[in-house]
VEXGU-707691 format. One record per residue (C-alpha): residue number from 1; chain; x, y, z. Coordinates in steps of 0.001 Angstrom, whole numbers. Last residue first. Layout:
SITE pos unit       x       y       z
SITE NUM    A       X       Y       Z
...
This chain:
SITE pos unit       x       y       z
SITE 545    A    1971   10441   -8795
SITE 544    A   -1589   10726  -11065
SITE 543    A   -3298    9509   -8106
SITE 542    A   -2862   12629   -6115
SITE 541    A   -3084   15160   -8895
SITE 540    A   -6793   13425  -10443
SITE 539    A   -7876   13346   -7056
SITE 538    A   -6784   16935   -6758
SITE 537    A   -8705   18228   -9620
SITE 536    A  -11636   16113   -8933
SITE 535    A  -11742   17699   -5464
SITE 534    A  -11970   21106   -6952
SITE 533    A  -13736   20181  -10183
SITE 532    A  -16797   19112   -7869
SITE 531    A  -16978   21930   -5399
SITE 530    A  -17033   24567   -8199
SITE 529    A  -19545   22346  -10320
SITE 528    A  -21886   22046   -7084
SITE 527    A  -23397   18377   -7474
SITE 526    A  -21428   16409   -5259
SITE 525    A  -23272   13160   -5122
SITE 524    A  -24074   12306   -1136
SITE 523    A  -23015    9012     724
SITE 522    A  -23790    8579    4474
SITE 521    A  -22210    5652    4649
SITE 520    A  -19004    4085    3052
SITE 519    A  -17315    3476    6461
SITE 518    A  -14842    6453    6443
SITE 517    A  -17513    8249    5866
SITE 516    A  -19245    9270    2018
SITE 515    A  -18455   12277    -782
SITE 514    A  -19506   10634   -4199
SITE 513    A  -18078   12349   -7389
SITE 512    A  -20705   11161  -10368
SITE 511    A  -19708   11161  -14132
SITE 510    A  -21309    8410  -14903
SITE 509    A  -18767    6052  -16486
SITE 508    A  -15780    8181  -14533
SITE 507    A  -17442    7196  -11284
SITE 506    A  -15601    9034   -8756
SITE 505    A  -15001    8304   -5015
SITE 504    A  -14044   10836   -2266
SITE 503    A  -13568    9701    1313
SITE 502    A  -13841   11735    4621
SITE 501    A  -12884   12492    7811
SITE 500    A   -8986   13748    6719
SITE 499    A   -8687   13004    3251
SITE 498    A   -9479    9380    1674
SITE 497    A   -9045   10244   -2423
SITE 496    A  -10677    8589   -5013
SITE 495    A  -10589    7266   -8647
SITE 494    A  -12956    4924  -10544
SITE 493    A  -13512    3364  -13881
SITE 492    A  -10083    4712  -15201
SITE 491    A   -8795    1099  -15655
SITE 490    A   -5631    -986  -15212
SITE 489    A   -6206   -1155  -11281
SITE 488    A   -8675     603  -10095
SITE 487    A   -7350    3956   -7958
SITE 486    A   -7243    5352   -4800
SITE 485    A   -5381    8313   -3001
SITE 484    A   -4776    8539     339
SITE 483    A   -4232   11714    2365
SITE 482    A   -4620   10365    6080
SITE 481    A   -3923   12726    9211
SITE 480    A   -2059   11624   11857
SITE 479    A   -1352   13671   15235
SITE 478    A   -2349   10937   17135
SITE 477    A     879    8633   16402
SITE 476    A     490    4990   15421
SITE 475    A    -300    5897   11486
SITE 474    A    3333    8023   11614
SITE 473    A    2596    9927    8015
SITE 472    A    2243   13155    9902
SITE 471    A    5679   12725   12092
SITE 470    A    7604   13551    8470
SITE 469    A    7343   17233    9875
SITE 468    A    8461   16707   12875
SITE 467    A   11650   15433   11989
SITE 466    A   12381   11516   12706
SITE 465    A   14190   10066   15844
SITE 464    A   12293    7676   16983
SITE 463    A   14596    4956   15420
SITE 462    A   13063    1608   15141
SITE 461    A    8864    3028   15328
SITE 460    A   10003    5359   12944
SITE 459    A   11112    2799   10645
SITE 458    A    7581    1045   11129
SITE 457    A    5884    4307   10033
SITE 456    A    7716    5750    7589
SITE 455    A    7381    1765    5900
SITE 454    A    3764    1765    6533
SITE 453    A    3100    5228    5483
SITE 452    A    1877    4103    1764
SITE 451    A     639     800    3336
SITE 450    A   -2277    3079    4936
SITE 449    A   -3600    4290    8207
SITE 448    A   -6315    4795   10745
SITE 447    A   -7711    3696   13894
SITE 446    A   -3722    2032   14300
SITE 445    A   -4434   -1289   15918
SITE 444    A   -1734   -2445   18491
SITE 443    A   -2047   -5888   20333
SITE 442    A     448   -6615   23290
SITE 441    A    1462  -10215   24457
SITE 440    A    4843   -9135   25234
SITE 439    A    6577  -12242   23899
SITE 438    A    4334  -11646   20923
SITE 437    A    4216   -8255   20129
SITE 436    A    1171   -8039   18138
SITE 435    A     643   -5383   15136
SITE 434    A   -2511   -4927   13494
SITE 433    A   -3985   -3955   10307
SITE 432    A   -6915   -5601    8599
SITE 431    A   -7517   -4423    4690
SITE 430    A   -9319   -1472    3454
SITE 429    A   -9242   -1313    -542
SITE 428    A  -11943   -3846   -1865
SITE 427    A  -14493   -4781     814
SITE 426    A  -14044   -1018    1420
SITE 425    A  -15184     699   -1943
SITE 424    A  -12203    1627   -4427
SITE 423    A  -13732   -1042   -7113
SITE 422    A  -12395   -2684  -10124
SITE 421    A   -9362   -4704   -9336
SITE 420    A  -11263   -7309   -6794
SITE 419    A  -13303  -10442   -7086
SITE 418    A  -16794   -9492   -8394
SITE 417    A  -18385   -5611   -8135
SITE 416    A  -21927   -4744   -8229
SITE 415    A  -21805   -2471   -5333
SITE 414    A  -21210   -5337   -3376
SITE 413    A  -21009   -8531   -5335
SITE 412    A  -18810  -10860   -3587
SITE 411    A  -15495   -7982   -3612
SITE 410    A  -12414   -8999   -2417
SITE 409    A   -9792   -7060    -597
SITE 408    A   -6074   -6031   -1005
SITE 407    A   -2447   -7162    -310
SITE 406    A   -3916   -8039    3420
SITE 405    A   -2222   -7337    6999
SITE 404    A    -914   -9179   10274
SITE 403    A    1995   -7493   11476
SITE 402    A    4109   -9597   13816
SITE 401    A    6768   -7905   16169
SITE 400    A    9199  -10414   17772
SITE 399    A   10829   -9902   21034
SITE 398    A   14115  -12310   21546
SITE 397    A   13195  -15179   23865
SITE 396    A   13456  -17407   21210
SITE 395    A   11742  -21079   19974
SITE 394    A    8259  -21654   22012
SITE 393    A    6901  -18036   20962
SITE 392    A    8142  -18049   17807
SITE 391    A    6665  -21224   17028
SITE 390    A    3618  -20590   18602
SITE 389    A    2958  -17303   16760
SITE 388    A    3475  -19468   13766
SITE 387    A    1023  -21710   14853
SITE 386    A   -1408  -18919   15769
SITE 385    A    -538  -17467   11901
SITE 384    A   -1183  -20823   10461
SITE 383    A   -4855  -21070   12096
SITE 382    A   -5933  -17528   11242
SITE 381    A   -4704  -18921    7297
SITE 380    A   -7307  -22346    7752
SITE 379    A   -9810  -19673    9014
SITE 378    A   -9323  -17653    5658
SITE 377    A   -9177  -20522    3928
SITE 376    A  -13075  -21504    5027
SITE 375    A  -13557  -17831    4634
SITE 374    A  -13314  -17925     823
SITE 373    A  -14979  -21386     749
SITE 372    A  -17780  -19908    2042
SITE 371    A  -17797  -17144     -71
SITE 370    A  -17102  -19116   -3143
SITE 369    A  -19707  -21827   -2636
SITE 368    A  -18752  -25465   -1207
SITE 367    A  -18952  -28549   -1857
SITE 366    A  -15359  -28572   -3231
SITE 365    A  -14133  -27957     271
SITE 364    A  -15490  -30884    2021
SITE 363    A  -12064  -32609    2467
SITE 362    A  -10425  -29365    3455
SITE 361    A   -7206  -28704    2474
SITE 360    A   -8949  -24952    1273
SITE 359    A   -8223  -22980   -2047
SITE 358    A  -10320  -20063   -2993
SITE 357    A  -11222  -19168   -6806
SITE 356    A  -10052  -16567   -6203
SITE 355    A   -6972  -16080   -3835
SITE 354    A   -7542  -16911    -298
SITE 353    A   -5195  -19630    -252
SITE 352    A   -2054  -17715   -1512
SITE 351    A    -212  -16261    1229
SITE 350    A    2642  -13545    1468
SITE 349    A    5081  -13676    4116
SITE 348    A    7902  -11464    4565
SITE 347    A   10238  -12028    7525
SITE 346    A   12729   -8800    8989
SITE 345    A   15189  -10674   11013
SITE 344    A   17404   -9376   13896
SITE 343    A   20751  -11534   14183
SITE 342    A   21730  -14269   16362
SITE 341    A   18895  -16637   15092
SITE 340    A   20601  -16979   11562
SITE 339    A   17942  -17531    9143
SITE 338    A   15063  -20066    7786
SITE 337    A   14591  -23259    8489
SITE 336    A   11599  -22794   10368
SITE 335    A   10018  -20255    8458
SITE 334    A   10102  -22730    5794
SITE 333    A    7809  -25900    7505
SITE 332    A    5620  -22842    8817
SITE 331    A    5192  -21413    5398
SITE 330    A    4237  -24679    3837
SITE 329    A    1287  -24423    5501
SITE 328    A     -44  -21976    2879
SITE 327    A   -1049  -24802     744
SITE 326    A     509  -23734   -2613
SITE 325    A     -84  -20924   -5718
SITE 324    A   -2257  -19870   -8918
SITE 323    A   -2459  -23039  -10255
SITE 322    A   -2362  -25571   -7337
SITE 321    A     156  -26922   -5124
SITE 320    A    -435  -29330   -2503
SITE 319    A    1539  -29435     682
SITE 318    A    4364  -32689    1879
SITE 317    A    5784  -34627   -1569
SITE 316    A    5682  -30972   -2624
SITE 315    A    8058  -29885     140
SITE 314    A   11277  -28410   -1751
SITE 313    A   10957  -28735   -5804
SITE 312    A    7276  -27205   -4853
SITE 311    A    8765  -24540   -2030
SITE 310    A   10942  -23290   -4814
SITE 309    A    8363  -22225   -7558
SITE 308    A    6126  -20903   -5205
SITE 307    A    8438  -18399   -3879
SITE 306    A   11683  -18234   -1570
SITE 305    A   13519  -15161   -2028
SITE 304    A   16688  -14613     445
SITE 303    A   18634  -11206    1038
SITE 302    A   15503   -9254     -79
SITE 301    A   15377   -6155   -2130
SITE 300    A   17287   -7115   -5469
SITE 299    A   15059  -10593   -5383
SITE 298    A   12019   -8503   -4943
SITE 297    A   12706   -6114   -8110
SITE 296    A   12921   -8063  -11354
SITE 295    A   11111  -11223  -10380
SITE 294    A    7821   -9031   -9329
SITE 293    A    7539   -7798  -12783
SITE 292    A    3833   -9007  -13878
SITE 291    A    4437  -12522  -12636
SITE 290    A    7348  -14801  -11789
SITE 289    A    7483  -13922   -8641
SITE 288    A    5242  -16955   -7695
SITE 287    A    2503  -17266   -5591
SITE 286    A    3497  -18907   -1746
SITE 285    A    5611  -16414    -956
SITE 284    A    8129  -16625    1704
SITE 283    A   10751  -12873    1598
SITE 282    A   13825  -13137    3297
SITE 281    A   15818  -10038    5222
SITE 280    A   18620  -10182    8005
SITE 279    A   18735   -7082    9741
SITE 278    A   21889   -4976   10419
SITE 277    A   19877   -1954   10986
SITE 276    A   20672     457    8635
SITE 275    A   21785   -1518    5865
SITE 274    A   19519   -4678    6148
SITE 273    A   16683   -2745    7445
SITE 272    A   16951     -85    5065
SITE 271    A   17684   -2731    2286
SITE 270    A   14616   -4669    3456
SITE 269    A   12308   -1448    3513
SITE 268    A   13300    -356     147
SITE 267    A   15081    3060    -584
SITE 266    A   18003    1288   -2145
SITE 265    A   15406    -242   -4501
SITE 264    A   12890    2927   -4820
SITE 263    A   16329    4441   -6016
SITE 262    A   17423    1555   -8410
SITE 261    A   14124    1762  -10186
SITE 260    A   11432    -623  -10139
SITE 259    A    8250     -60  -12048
SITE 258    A    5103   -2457  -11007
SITE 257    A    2446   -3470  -12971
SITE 256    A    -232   -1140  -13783
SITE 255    A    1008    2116  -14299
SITE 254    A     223    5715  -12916
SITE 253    A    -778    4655   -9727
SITE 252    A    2666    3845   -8498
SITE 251    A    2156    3647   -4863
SITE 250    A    5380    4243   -3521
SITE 249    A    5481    3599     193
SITE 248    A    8855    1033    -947
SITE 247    A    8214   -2429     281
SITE 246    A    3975   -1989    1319
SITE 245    A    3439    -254   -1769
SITE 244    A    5702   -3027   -3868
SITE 243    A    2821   -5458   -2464
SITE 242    A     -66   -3326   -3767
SITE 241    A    1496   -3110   -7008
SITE 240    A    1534   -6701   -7382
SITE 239    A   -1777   -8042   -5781
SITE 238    A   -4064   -5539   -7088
SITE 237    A   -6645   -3594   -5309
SITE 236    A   -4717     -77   -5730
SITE 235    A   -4033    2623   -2752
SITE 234    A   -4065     489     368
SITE 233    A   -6279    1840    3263
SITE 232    A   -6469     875    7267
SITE 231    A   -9628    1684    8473
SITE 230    A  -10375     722   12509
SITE 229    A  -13846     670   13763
SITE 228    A  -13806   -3522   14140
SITE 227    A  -10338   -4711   13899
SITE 226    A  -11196   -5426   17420
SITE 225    A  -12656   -8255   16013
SITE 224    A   -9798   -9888   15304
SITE 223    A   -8679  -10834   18616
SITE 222    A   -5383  -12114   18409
SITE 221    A   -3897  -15356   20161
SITE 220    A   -5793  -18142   20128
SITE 219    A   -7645  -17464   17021
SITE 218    A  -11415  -16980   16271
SITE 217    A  -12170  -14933   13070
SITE 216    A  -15271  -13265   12909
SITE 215    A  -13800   -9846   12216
SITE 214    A  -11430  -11398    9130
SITE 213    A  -14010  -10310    5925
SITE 212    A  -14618   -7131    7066
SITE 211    A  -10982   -6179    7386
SITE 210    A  -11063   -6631    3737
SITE 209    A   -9259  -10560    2760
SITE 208    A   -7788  -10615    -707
SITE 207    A   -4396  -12194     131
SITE 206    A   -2850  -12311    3545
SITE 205    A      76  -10448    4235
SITE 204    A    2019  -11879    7411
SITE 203    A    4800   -9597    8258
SITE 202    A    7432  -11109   10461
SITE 201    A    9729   -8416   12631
SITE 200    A   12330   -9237   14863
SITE 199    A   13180   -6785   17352
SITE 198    A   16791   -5554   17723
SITE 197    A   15988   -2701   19643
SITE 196    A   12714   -2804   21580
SITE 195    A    9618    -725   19119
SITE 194    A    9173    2502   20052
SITE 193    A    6380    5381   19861
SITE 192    A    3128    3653   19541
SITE 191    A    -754    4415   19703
SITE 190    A   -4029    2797   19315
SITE 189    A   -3712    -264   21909
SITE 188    A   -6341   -2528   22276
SITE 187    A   -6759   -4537   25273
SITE 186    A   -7698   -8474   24786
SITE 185    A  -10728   -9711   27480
SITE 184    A  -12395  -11005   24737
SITE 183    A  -16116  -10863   23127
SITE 182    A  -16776  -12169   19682
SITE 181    A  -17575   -9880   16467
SITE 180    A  -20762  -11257   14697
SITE 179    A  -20173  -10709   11075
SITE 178    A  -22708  -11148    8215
SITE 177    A  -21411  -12534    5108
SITE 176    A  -23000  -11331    2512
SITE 175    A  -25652  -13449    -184
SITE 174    A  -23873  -13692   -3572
SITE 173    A  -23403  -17425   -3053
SITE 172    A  -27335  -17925   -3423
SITE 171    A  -27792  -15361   -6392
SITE 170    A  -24882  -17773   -7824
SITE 169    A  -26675  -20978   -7380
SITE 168    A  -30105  -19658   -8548
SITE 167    A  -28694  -18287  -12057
SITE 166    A  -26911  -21852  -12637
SITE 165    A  -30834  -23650  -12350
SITE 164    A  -32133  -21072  -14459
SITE 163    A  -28875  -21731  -17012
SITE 162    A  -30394  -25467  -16738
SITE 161    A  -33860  -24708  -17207
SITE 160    A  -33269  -22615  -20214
SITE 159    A  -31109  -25651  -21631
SITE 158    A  -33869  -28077  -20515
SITE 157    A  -36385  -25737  -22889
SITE 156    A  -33853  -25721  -25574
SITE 155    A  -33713  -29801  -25867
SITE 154    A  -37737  -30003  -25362
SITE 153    A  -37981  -27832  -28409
SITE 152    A  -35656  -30155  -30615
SITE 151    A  -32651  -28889  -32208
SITE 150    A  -32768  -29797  -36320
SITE 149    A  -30875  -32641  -37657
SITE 148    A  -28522  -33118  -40536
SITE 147    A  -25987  -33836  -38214
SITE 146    A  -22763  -30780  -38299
SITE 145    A  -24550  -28086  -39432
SITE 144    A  -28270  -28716  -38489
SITE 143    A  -27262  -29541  -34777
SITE 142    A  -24958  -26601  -34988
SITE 141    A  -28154  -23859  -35107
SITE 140    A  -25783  -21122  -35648
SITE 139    A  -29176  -18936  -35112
SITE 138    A  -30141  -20889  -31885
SITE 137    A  -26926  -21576  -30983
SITE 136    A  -26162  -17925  -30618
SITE 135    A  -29175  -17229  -28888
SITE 134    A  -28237  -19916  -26563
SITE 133    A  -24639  -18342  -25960
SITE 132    A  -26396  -14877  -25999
SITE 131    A  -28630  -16261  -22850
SITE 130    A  -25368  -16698  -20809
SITE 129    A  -25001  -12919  -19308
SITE 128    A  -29173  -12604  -18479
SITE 127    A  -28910  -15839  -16557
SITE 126    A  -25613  -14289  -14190
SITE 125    A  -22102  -14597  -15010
SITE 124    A  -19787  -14901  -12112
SITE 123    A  -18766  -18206  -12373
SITE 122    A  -17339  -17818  -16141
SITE 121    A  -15152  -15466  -14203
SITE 120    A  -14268  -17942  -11287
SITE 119    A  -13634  -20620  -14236
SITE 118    A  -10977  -18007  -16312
SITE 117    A   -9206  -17273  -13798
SITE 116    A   -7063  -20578  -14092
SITE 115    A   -5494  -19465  -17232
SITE 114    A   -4067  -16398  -15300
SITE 113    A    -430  -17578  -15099
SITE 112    A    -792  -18813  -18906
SITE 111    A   -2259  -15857  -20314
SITE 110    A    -199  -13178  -18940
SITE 109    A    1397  -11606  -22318
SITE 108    A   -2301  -11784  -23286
SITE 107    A   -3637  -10718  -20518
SITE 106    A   -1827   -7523  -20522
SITE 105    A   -2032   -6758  -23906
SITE 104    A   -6061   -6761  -23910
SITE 103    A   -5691   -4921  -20798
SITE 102    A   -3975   -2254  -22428
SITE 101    A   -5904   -1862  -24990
SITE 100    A   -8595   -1240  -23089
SITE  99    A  -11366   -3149  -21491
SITE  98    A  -13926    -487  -19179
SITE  97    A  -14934   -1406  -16143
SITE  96    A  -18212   -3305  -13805
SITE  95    A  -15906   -6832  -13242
SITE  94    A  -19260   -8956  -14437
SITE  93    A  -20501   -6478  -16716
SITE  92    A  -17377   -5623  -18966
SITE  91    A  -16101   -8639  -18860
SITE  90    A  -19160  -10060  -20139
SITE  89    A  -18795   -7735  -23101
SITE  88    A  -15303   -8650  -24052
SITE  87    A  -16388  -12628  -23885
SITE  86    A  -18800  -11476  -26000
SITE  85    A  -17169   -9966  -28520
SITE  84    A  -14227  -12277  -28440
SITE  83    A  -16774  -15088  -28719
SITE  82    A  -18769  -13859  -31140
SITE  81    A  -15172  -13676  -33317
SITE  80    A  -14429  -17110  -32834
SITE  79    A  -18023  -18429  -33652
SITE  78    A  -18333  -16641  -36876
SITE  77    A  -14472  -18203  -37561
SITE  76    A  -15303  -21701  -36685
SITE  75    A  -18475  -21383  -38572
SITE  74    A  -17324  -19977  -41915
SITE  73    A  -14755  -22585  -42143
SITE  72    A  -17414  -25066  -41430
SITE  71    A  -19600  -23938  -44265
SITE  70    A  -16914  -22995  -46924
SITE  69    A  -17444  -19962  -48732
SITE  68    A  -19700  -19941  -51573
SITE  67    A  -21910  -17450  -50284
SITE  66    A  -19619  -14332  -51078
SITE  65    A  -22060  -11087  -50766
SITE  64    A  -23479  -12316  -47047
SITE  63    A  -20346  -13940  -45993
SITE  62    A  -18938  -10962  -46359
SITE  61    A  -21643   -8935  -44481
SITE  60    A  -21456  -11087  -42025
SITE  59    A  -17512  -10905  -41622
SITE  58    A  -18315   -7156  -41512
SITE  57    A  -20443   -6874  -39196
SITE  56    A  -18423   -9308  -36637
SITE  55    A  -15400   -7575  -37506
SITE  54    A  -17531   -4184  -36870
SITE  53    A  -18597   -4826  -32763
SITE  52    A  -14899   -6283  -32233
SITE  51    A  -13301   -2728  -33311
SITE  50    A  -16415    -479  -31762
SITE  49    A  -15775   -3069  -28658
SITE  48    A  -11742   -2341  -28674
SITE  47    A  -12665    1621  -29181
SITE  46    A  -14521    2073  -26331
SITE  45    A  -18378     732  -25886
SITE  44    A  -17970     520  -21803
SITE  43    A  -18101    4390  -21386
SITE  42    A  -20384    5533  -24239
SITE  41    A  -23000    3551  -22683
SITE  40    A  -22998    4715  -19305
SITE  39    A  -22433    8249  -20332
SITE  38    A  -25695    7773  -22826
SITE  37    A  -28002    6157  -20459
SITE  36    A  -29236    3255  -19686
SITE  35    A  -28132    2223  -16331
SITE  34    A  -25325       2  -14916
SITE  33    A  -23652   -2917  -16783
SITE  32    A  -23186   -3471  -20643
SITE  31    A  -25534   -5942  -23179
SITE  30    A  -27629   -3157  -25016
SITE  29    A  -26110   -2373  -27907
SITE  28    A  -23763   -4746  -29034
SITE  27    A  -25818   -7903  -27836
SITE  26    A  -28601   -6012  -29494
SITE  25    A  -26887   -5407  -33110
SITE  24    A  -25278   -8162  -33080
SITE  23    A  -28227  -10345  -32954
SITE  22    A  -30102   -8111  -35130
SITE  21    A  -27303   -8441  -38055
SITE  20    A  -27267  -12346  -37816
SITE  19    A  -30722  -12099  -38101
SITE  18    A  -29800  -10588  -41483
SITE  17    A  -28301  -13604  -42521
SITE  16    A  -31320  -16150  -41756
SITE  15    A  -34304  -14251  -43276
SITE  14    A  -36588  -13419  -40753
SITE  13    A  -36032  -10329  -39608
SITE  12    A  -35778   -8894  -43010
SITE  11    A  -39266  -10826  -44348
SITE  10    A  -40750   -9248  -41514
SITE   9    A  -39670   -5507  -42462
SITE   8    A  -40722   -6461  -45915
SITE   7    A  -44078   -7489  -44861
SITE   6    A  -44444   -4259  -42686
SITE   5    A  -43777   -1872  -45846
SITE   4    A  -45875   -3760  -47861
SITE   3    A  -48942   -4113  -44987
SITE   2    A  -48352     -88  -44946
SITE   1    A  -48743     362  -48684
């Protein structure tokens, strides 16, 4: 009776439709990040991978009761829907959150500016995230399907060696960077009251660099490494949001692309500057506007927009362009053309070279992995901004303030986390800082701060003439105290809060509040239920604003 029972157990395993049913089955239960347990799960299987999980069920269990369908027909369409699963899955794992709805929507009304995303992603997997691709051969077994013939051993056992061979590459660009700050003569200043009237004032914001990532840096002007013991926050590691944070000190942490409203546009930096001050305002961007929003509030803010889509019909005989945006030495070639040199300018720049998958003019470039190419156009950036600073320097007396700064971080597989979005740890969410007068030669780096008090700040700095009580969001004053709230960008994976000495961060898919420094150290799980809901409560208030 036993032997019966087993036999028909084997004969289900074996027959080809019903391994269909195991497949799924496993990739559906068991392929998601983090540990095995029943929050974990229940977190990354939401609705969208119940919905995928059961078309792939049920197409099986059509094609199960109807067998007369069409061969390749039923092919194409058992392959399309894997793939959605998987794909879904992967996700998942590789950028460590939950897909929603929303996310679904948002890349599909994106699809064509984030095309190019889709390599560094595929990059990312790991061996155990491509064997369901050769498990899925195995059972479509194409070879059979579409030639008559069966797939050799030797043919699978190069394949294995093959995604072996892919597995060692990435473990080998997933090693950290390891920083060796230089030695310089350069004085640090923490604190500042005024800035000279009628000072010009470029902003340089670099994309996905962490303070981390720029100590090593060697420039002719700035010493980076003093960015070393400083934290300087932004509230969401996304590229849109995070930019309208620096414009309007409105965070926005409720929604995931930005919301403009004619008040947070009056209330702008560049139409404070403009009105107030009589400045001259242009934003340089090497990405385009074009792109979740930014089209609909930045040229309403800024006298002059000039994005990727410009600078091509303008210099592309000159820099290369590439998907996602242009050789960030265009900038200097614009900047130079730019405004009326009798008036006060306020100069945004926004790079593009140290976006994923990492762009560098370098010849040997290609050969290399994503974190060295990552720094490679980090040092190629460092190199524009001392030209710049030359530039200015060589061109007008008039005192210039330059703020050197990032739109977020980047993660290389700290804390599990790939490219950025996901996480609220540092390589993510605190970016380099500093301010350098340039005729004066003087460096100032805040010890702490974020791009939600940047614009209090820097209009304090102009007028000095603020109420005490607004004094606690001036970053270059010792009396500041950070409140910062944190959250991932178009998922609920993680929320946290920076409040005076320390930093709060909550895993929603386990459930755990970590309390840690300033530096990510010294991290304890808040396991008093009092404690817990009292800080969740106003994590959950702060970022809900």
């Amino acid at each position: 009776m036993f032997s019966l029972k087993l036999s028909k157990l084997n004969d289900f395993f074996l027959t080809s439709r019903s391994k269909w049913f195991v497949f799924y089955g496993i990739l559906y239960l068991f392929h998601f990040p983090g540990d095995w347990n029943w929050l974990g799960w229940s977190y990354y299987h939401g609705i969208l991978i119940h919905l995928l999980f059961c078309a792939c069920i049920f197409f099986e269990s059509i094609y199960v009761r109807i067998q007369k369908l069409n061969s390749l027909l039923v092919n194409h369409t058992r392959t399309f829907l894997f793939l959605l699963l998987f794909i879904a899955l992967n996700y998942q794992w590789v950028y460590q959150t939950q897909i929603q709805f929303s996310l679904l929507g948002y890349l599909i009304v994106n699809f064509g500016q984030i095309i190019h995303e889709w390599i560094p992603f595929i990059k990312e997997w790991n061996l155990i995230q491509f064997f369901p691709i050769l498990i899925y051969f195995l059972l479509l077994d194409p070879f059979l399907t579409f030639s008559r013939h069966r797939v050799e051993p030797i043919f699978l056992m190069l394949v294995i060696y093959l995604l072996l061979i892919v597995n060692a590459k990435v473990g080998d660009q997933k090693k950290q960077i390891h920083i060796t700050p230089k030695q310089s003569n350069q004085k640090i200043n923490r604190y500042l009251d005024q800035i000279p009237q009628g000072t010009n004032i470029v902003l340089v914001v670099l994309e996905g660099v962490a303070r981390k990532h720029i100590l090593e840096m060697k420039s002719e002007y700035i010493n980076y490494s003093l960015l070393n013991g400083s934290h300087f926050w932004i509230p969401m590691p996304h590229t849109s949001k995070s930019l309208y944070t620096w414009m309007t000190g409105h965070s926005q942490l409720f929604s995931t692309r930005i919301e403009p409203d004619s008040i947070n546009e009056e209330e702008s930096l560049p139409i404070i500057l403009k009105k107030r001050f009589f400045y001259q305002t242009q934003m340089i961007y090497t990405q385009s506007i074009y792109f979740e929003g930014m089209n609909a509030f930045f040229p309403k803010i800024f006298d002059k927009v000039t994005d990727k889509t410009i600078l091509e019909t303008k210099y592309n005989d000159k820099w290369e362009s590439f998907s996602w945006g242009m050789d960030d030495r265009v900038i200097l070639s614009e900047f130079k053309q730019q405004m009326d040199r009798s008036k006060p300018f306020f100069v945004f720049i926004g790079m593009s070279q140290t976006h994923s998958p990492y762009f560098t003019n370098s010849i040997s470039g290609s050969s290399l992995n994503k974190i060295q190419r990552h720094k490679k156009a980090l040092e190629e950036n460092v190199t524009l901004i001392d030209d710049l600073i030359s530039f200015i320097k060589s061109s007008s007396d008039q005192e210039t303030l330059l703020i050197v700064t990032a739109d977020h971080g980047e993660s290389f597989g700290e804390e599990g986390a790939n490219a950025h979005n996901y996480s609220l740890y540092n390589q993510e969410v605190d970016v380099p800082f500093l301010l350098y007068l340039i005729q004066s030669n003087k460096l100032y780096i805040p010890l702490v701060g974020s791009s939600i008090h940047f614009k209090e700040t820097l209009l304090q700095l102009m007028e000095n003439k603020m109420e005490n009580k607004e004094m606690s969001h001036h970053f270059l004053k010792s009396s500041y105290q950070p409140t910062i709230p944190f959250k991932t960008w178009n998922s609920e994976i993680q929320r946290g809060i920076v409040k005076r000495e320390k930093k709060y961060i909550y895993h929603n898919d386990k459930n755990i509040l970590f309390e840690m420094d300033w530096n990510d150290f010294d991290r304890k799980i808040i396991n008093d239920p009092i404690l817990k809901e009292k800080i969740l409560k106003e994590i959950y208030a702060e970022t809900s604003k």
